[in-house]
Phi, psi and omega in degrees: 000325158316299171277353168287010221235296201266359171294294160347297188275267182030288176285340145321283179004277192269001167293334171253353137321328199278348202267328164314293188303322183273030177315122187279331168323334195271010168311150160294345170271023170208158173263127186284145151279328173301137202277160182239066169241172168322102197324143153305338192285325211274331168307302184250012158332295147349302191255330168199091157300359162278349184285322180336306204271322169257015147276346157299278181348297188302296208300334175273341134312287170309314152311319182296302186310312174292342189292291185331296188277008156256351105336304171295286179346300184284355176258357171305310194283339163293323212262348165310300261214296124006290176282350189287313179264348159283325176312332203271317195291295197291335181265357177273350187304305196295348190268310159343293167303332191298295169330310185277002153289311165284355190260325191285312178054064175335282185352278176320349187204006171287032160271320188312136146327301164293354172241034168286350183244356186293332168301331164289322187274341143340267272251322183281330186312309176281325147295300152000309196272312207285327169289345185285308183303305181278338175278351216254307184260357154283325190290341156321332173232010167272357200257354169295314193298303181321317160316311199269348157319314160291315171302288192286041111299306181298317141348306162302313153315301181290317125009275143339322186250357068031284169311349191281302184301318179292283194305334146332296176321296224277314185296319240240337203259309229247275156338311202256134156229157198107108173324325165314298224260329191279329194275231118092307198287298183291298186310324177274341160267342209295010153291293232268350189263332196281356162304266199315314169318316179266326162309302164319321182284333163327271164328337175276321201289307152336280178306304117033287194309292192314301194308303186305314191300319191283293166310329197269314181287334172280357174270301157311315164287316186280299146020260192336292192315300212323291177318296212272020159283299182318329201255331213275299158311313225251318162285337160289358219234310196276322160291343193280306170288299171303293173331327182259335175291349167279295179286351168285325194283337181293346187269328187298334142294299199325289173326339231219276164342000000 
């Protein structure tokens, strides 16, 4: 009966070594929290290897919660970083328009001919960009939302697989009497627990990976809309301006005739 008792914990162990080791906290693109000490399990293998079973359970909970908020935190921190740079896009639109105001300087020529539609093409120009600037940063965040919609599904998931184990428990606790009969119980699933154990920690690691790689190229790209919203402003602006030094020099031959 000993050995079947520590054959149990051995693989208890290493299922939840295998959920350690694939902690996705430990990627380098989140800070990990986890303490790094000597498994509690190697303690009390000995003495109950059904404790065994909840402590995978706790440590595959708690990990699932932390993934999630260092998930949420980085895409909180993506969308901090985002708006930072549309707040940047819209006041460089507006220092433009400020300029190219100042460059025509209506006031001064407004009998000229030429500046009859300018104030209007200003004016639709600095809308334009600024709607240009907001589709640029909704579909940025409509594709933030899907992410965190996909992430609490994946969640859901882990959870789930989680309850498999805790029923497992419960069927080896509840069913069975007798330390024997529980240990025995438990010796006949502990293929499908050290399955779910490692299927989570896979799956956390995958999701983690996926979500960074996807948010840092949709960071980029929204980046990317902004500026060449900005560059966009900045050649409307410089045509707008050749177009009226064009029609002062043309009234100014007509006149000069």
């Amino acid at each position: 009966m000993k050995v079947t008792i520590f054959l149990i914990a051995g693989f208890l162990a290493v299922s939840a070594e295998i959920h350690i080791n694939l902690n996705p906290l430990q990627l380098p693109s989140f800070e990990s929290n986890t303490i790094q000490e000597e498994p509690l399990w190697l303690h009390i293998l000995p003495k109950n290897p059904l404790k065994v079973i909840e402590i995978i359970i706790h440590h595959s909970s708690k990990t699932i919660e932390t993934d999630r908020l260092s998930i949420d935190l980085h895409l909180d921190n993506i969308i901090t970083k985002t708006q930072n740079i549309l707040i940047n896009s819209n006041q460089d639109i507006e220092e433009l328009i400020h300029k190219a105001n100042q460059t025509i300087d209506i006031g001064k020529y407004n009998k000229s001919e030429c500046f009859t539609e300018i104030s209007w093409r200003l004016q639709q120009i600095s809308y334009d960009s600024i709607q240009y600037t907001k589709t640029c940063y909704g579909s940025f965040i409509g594709r933030i939302n899907d992410l965190r919609i996909s992430v609490t599904e994946h969640i859901y998931s882990f959870v789930g697989k989680i309850n498999e184990i805790q029923r497992i428990m419960e069927t080896c606790t509840t069913n069975q009497t007798g330390l024997v009969s529980q240990v025995k119980c438990l010796l006949h699933h502990i293929d499908d627990i050290i399955r779910i154990v490692s299927k989570i920690g896979m799956d956390s690691k995958e999701l983690i990976v996926s979500i960074l790689q996807e948010v840092a190229l949709l960071s980029k790209n929204t980046e990317h809309c902004l500026l060449t919203v900005v560059e966009q402003s900045r050649k409307d602006l410089n045509l707008l301006l050749t177009d009226v030094y064009k029609c002062l020099h043309h009234e100014k031959l007509s006149s000069a005739s």
